[in-house]
Backbone bond lengths (Angstrom), bond angles and torsions (degrees), N, CA, C in turn:
res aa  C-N    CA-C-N  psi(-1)  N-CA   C-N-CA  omega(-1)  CA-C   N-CA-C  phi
1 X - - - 1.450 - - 1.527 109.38 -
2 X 1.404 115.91 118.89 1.069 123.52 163.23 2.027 129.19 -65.48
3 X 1.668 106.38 115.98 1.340 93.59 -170.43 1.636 110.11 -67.78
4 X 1.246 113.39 -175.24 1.225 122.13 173.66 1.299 118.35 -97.77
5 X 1.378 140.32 166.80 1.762 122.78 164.95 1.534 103.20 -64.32
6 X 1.015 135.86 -22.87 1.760 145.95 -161.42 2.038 88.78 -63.83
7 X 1.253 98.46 -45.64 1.665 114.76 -155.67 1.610 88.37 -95.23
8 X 1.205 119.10 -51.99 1.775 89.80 -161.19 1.154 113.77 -75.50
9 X 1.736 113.45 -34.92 1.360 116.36 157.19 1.316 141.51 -42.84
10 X 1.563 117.09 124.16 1.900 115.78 -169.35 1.358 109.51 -112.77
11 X 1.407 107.46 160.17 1.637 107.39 176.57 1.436 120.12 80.89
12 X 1.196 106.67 27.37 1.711 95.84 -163.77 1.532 98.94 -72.80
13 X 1.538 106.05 149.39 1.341 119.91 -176.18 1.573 117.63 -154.82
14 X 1.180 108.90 153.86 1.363 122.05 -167.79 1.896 103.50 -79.04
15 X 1.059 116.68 81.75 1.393 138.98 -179.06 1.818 96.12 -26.71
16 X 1.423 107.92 141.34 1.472 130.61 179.51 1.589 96.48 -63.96
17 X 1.209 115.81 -44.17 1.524 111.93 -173.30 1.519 113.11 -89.40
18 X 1.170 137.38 39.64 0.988 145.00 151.62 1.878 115.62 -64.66
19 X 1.414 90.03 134.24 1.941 84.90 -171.47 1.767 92.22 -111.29
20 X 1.607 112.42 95.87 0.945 119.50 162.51 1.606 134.83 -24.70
21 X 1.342 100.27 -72.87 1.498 114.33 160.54 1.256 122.03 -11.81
22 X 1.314 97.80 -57.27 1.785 98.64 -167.02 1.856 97.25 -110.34
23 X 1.096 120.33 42.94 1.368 111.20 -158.91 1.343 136.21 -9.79
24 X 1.392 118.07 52.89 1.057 114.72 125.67 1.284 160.93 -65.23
25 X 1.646 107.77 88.96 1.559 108.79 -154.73 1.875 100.76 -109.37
26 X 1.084 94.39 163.37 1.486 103.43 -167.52 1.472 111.30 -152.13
27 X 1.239 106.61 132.67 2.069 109.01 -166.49 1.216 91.31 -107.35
28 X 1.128 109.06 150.48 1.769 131.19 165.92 1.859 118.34 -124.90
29 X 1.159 104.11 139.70 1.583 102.36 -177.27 1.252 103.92 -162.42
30 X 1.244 117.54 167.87 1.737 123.76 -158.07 1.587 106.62 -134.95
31 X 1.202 86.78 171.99 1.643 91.51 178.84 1.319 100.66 -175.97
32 X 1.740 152.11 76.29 1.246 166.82 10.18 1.479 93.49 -128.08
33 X 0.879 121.42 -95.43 1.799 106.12 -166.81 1.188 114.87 -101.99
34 X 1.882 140.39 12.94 1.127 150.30 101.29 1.157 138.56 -18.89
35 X 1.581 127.83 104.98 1.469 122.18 140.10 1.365 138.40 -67.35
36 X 1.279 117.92 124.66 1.851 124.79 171.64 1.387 88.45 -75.68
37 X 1.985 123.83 162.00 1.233 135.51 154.28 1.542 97.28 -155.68
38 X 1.421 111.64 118.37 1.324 116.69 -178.30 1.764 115.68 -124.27
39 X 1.449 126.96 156.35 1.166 109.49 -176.39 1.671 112.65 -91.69
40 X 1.703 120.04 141.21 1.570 94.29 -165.96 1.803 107.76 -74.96
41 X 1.223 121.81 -16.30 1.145 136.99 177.09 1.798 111.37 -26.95
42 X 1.599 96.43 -55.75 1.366 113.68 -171.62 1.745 124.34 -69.79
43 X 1.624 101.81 1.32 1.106 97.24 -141.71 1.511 123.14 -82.72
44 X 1.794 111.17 25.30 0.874 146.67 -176.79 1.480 117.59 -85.23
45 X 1.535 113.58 -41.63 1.245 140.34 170.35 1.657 102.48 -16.49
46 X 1.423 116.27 170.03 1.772 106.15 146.99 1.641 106.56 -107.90
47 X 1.617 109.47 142.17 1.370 102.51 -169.58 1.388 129.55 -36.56
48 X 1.914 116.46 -13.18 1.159 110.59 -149.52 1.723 101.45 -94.79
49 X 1.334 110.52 3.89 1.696 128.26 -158.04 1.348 108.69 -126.85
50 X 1.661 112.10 -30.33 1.886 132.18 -167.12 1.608 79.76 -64.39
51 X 1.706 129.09 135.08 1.117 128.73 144.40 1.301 116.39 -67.73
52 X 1.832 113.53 148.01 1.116 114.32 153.90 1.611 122.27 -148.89
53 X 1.373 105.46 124.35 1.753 107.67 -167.14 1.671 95.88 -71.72
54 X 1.688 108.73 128.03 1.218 124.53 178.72 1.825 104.74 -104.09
55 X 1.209 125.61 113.67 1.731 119.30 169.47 1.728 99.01 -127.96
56 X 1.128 98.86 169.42 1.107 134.60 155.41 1.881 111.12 -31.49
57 X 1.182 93.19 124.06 1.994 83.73 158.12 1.154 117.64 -57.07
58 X 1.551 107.77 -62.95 1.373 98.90 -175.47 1.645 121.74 -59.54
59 X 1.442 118.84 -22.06 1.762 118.46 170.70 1.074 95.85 -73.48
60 X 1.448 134.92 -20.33 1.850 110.59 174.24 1.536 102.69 -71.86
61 X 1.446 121.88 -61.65 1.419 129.26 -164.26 1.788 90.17 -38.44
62 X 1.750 120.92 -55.79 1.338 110.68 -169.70 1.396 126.38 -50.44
63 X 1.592 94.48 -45.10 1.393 115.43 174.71 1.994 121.37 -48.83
64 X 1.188 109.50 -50.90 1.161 133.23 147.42 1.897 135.83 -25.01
65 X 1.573 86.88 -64.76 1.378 103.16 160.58 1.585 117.16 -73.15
66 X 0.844 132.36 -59.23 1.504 140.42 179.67 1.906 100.36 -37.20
67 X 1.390 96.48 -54.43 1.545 113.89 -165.45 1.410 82.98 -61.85
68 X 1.008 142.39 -47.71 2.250 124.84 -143.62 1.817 81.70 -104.39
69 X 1.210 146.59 26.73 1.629 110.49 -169.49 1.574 74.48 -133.80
């Protein structure tokens, strides 16, 4: 059985940059030098259908940086 990113991925969490207001919230979780980013909206989905954008740590840290400057 193939896991899902939902399953291999740990820590999922409701990301600091989430803009409440407009609820748009968004979880982040890891799994060794991989980031998960999923929308919480979806989270109804079944894991095997729920999208989830997989990058790089370091393309998050970029991603990250780009986003705050």
């Amino acid at each position: 059985m193939t896991l899902t990113w939902h399953e291999r991925i740990s820590g999922w969490h409701k990301s600091s940059y989430t803009h409440w207001e407009e609820n748009a919230c968004v979880e982040v979780g890891t799994e060794g030098a991989l980031v998960g980013i999923r929308d919480t909206k979806q989270h109804a989905l079944p894991p095997e259908v729920r999208p989830v954008l997989v990058v790089s740590a370091e393309g998050f840290t970029a991603l990250l940086t780009h986003l705050s400057g």
